[in-house]
Each structure stands twice: as structure tokens, then as C-alpha cells.
N, CA and C atoms as a LAMMPS dump frame, in Angstrom:
ITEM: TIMESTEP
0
ITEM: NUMBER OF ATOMS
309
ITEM: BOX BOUNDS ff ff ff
-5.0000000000000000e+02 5.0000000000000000e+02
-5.0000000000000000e+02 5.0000000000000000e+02
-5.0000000000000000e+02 5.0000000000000000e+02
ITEM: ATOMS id mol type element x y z
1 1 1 N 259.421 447.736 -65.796
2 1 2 C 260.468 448.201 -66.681
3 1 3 C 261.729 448.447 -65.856
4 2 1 N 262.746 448.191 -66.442
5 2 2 C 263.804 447.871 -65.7
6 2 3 C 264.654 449.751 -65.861
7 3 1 N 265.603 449.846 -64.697
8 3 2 C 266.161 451.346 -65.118
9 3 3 C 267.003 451.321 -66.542
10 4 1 N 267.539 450.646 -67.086
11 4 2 C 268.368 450.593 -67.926
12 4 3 C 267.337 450.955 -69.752
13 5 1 N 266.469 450.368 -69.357
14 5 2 C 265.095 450.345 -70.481
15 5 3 C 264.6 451.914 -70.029
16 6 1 N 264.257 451.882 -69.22
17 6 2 C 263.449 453.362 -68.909
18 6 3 C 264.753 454.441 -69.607
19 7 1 N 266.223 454.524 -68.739
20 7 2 C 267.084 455.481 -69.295
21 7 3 C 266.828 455.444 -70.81
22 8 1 N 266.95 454.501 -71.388
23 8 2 C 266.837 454.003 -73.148
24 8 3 C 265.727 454.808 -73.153
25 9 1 N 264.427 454.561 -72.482
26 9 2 C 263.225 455.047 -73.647
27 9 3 C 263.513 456.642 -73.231
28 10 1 N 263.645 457.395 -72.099
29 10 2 C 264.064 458.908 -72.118
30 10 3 C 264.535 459.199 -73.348
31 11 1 N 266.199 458.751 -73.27
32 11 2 C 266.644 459.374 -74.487
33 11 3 C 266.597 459.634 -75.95
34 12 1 N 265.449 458.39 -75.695
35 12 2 C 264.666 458.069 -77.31
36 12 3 C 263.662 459.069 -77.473
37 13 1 N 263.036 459.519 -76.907
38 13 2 C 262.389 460.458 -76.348
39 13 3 C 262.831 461.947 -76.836
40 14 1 N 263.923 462 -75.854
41 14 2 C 264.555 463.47 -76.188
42 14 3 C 265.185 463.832 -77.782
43 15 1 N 265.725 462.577 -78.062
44 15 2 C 266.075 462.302 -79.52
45 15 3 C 264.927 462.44 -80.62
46 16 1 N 263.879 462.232 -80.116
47 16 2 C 262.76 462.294 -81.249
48 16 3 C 262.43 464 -81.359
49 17 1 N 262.695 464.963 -79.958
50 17 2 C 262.539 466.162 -79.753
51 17 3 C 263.242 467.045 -80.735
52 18 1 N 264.541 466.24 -80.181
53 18 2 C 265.62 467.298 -80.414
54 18 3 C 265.794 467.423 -82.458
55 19 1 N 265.495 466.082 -83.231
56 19 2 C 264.995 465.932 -84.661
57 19 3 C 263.76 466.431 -85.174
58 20 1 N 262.579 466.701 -84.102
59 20 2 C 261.693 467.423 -84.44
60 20 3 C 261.851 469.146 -84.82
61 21 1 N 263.244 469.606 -83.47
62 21 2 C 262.938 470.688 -83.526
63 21 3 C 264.889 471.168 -84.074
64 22 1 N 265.058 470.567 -84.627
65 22 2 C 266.536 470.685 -85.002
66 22 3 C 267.175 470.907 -83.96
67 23 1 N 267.16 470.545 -83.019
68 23 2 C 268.467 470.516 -81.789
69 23 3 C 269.588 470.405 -81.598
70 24 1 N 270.843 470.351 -81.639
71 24 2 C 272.023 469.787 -81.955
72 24 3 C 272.009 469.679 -80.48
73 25 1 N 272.205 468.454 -79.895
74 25 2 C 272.128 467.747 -78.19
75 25 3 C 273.994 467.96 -77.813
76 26 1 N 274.443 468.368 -76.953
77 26 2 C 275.275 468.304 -76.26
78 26 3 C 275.481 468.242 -74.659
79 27 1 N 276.452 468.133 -74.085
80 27 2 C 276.15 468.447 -72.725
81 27 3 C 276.179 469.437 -72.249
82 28 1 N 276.141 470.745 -72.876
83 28 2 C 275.944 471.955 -72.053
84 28 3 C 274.686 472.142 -72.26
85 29 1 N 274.066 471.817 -73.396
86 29 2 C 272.422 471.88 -73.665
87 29 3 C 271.623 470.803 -72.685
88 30 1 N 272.028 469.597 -72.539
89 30 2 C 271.662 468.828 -71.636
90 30 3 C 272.032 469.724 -70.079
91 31 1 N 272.931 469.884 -69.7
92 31 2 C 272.899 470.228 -68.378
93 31 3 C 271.923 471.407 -68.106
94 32 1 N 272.047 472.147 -69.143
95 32 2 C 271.001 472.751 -68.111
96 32 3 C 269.517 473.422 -68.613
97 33 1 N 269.311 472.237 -69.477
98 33 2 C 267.802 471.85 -69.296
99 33 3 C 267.813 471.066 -68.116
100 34 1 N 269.019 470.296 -67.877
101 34 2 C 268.156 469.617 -66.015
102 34 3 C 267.842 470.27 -65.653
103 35 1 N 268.96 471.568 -65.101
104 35 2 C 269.163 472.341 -64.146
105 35 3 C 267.858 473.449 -64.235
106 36 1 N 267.202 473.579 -65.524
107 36 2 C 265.882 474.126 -65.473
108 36 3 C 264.881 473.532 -64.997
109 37 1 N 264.977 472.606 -65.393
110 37 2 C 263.528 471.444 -64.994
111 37 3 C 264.223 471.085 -63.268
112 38 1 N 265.051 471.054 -62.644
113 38 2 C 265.252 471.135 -61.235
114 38 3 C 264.949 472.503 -60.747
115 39 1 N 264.715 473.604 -61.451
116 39 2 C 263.97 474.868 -60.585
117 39 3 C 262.841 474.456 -60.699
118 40 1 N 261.866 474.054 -62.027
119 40 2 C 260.892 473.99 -61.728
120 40 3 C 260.057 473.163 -60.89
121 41 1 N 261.074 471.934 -60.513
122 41 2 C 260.641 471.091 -59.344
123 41 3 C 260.913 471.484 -58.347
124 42 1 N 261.456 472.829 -57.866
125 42 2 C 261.997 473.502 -56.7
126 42 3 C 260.728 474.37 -56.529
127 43 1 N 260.431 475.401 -57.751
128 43 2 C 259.536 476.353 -57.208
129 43 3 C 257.768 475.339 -57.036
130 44 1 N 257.661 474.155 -57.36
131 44 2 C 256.535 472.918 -57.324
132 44 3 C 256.642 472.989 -55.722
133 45 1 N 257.599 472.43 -55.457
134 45 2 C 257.828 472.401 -53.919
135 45 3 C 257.952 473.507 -53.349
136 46 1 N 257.966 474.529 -53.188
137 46 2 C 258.044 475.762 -52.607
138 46 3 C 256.574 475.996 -52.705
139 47 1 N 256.087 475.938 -53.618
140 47 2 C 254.469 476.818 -53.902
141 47 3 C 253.802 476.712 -52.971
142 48 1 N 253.91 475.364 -52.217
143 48 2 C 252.774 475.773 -50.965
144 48 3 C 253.558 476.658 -49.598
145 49 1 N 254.294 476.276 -49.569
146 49 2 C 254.973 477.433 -48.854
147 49 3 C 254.635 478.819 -48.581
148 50 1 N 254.88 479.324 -49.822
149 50 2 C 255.001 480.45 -50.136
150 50 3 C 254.248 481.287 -51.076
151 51 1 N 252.762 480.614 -51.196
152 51 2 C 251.542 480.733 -51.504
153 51 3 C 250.175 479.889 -50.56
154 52 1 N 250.73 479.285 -49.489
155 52 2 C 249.69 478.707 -48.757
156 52 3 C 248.977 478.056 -49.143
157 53 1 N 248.891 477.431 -50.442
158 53 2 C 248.452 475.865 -51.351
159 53 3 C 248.583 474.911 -50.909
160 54 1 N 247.976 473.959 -51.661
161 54 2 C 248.306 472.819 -51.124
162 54 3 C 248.997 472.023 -52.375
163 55 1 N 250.319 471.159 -51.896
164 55 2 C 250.767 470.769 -52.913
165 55 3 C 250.329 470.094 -54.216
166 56 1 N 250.415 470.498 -55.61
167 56 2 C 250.028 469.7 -56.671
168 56 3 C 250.637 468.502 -56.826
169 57 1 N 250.192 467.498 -56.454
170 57 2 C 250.814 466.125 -56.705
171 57 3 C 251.42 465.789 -58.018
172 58 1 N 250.354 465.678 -58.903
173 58 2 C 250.054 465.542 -60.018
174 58 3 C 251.119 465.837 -60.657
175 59 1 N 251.282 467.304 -61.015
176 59 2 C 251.913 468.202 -61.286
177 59 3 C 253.511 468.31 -60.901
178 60 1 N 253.792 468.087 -59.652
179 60 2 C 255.217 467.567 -58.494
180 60 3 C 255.553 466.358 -59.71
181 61 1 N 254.556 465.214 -59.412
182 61 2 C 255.509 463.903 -60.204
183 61 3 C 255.958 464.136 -61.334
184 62 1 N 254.805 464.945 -62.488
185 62 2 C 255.533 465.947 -63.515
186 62 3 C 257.045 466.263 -63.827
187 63 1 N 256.96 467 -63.087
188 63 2 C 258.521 467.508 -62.712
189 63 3 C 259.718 466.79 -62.414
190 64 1 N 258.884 465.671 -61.665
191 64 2 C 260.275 465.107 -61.254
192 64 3 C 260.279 463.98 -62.9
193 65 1 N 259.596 463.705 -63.105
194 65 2 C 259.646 462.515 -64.525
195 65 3 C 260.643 463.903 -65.808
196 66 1 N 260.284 464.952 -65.175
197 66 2 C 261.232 466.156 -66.218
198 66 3 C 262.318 466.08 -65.894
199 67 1 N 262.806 465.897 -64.648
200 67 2 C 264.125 465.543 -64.285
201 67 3 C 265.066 464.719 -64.735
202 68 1 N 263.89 463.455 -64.554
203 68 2 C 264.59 462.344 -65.028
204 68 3 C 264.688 462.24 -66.057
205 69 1 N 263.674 462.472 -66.928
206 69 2 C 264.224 462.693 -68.093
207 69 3 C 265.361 463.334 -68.705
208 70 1 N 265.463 464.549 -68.224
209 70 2 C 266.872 464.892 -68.586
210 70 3 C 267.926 464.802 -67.924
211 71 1 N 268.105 464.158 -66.621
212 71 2 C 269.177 463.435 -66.425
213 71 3 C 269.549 462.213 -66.884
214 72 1 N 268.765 461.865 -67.69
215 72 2 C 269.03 460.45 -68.747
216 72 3 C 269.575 461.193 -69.74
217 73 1 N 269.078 462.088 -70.371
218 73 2 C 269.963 462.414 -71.648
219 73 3 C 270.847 462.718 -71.036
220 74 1 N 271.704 463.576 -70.255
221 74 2 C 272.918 463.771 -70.176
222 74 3 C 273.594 462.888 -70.025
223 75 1 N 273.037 461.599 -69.002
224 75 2 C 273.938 460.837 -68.888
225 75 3 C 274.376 460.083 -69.888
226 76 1 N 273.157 459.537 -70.779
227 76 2 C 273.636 458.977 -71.976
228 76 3 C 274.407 459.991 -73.075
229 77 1 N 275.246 461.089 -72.858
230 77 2 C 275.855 461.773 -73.472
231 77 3 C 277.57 460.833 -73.27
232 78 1 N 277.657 461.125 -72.045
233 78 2 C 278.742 460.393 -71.34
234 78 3 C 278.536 458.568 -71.041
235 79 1 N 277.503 458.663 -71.757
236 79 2 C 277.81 457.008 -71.622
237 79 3 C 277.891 456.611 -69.861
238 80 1 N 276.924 456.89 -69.569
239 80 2 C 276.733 456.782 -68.077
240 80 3 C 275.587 456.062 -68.334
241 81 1 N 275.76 454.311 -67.533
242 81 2 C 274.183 453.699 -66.675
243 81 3 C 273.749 454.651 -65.516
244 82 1 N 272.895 455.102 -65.222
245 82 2 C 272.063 455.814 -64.313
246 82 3 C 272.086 454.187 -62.907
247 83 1 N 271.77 453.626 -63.498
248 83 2 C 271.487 452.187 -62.532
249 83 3 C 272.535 452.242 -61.987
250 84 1 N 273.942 451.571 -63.034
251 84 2 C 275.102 451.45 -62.005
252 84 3 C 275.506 452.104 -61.134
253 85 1 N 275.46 453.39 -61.666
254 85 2 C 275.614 454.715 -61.075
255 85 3 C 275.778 454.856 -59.573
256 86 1 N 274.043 454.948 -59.717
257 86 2 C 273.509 454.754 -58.56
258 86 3 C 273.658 453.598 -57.751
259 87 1 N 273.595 452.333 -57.921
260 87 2 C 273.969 451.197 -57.161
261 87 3 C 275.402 451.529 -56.498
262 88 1 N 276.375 451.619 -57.878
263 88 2 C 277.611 451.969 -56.991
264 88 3 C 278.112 453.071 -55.611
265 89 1 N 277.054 453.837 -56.049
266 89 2 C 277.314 455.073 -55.312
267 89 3 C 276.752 454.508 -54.087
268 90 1 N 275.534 453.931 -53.845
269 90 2 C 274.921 453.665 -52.812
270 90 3 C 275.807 452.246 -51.777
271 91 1 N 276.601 452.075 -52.315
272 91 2 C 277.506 450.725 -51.792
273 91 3 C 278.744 451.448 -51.047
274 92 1 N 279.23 452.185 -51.964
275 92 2 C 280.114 453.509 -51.31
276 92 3 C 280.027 454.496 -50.066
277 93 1 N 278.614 454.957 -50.295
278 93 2 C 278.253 455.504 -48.586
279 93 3 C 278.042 454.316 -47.882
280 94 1 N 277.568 453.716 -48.234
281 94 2 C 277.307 452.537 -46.808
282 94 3 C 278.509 452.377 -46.33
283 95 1 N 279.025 451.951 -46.992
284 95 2 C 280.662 451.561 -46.832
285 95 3 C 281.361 453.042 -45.91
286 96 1 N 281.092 454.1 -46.568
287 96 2 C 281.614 454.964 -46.082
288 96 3 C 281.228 455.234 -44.445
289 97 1 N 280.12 455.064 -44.156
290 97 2 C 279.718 455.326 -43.03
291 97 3 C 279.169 454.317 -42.071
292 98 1 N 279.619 453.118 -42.401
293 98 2 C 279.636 452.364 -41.733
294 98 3 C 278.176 451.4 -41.531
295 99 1 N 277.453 451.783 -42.816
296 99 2 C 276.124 451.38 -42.661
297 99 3 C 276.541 449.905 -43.31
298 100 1 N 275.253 448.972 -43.067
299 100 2 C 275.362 447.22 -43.353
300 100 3 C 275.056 447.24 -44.361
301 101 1 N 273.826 448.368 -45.368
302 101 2 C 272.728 448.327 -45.97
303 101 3 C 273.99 447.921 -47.605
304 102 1 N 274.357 446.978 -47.633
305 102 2 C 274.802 447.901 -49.155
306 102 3 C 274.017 446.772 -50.292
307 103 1 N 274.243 447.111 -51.468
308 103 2 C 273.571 446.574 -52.599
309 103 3 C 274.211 445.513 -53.497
């Protein structure tokens, strides 16, 4: 599945949520449901730390697919490809720092 399909099925996703549970979607509601679901992939990664566990894998990829997920809805708020995004950005540091690697 290509990123452009995956961003699509997220937001189809969140869209089926947000009609289930009467949501009205914006980007302050989008931002920071990321910004929640990025603690909870923070305190995922911390737990063994700071409980002497051993990391939940399982559970970690969880989180991060929560991420992404809602960094797809936001972006598709603003009409942002996540792909280009990222491609562009990654052509830019190279460039910036003198690396060969670009895309």
C-alpha cells in the first residue's frame, strides 16, 4: 500500500469515528489528539526505563500506528500529502548538509 492510500484509509477511519461519535473534526481537535497519542508513545518508551520492563513491542507499534493515524487526519485538514511532505523535506536536509542521499 502506497503512503498516499494508507494517509486516505486513516482519515477514512477517523471520519467514520468522528460520525459515530458526533465529532465536529478541526485542527485544534486534531492536533492534539496527536499530541496525546505522542505521550502515550513517550510514556510506551519510557516504561522500561522507569519500571525495569521490558519493552512491549506489540503495544509500542500500537502507538506509533496512533500517531500516524492522527497525523494523517491533521494533515488531511490542511490538505497536506504526508509523502510529499516528507520526500521534500528529506531532499532539503540532504541538500542542507551536504549529504548525496537525496530522493
Amino acid at each position: 500500500m502506497q503512503t498516499q492510500e494508507l494517509q486516505k484509509k486513516c482519515c477514512e477511519l477517523v471520519g467514520e469515528l468522528d460520525r459515530k461519535y458526533a465529532i465536529e473534526r478541526d485542527s485544534h481537535l486534531s492536533f492534539t489528539q496527536l499530541m496525546e497519542e505522542i505521550g502515550e508513545l513517550a510514556k510506551d518508551i519510557n516504561y522500561p526505563r522507569l519500571r525495569g520492563k521490558e519493552t512491549d513491542i506489540e503495544n509500542l507499534q500500537g502507538e506509533f500506528g496512533d500517531v500516524f493515524m492522527q497525523l494523517c487526519a491533521l494533515a488531511e485538514l490542511y490538505q497536506i500529502d504526508i509523502e510529499k511532505a516528507a520526500l521534500a523535506k528529506i531532499n532539503i536536509v540532504a541538500e542542507r548538509n551536504g549529504l548525496s542521499r537525496k530522493i
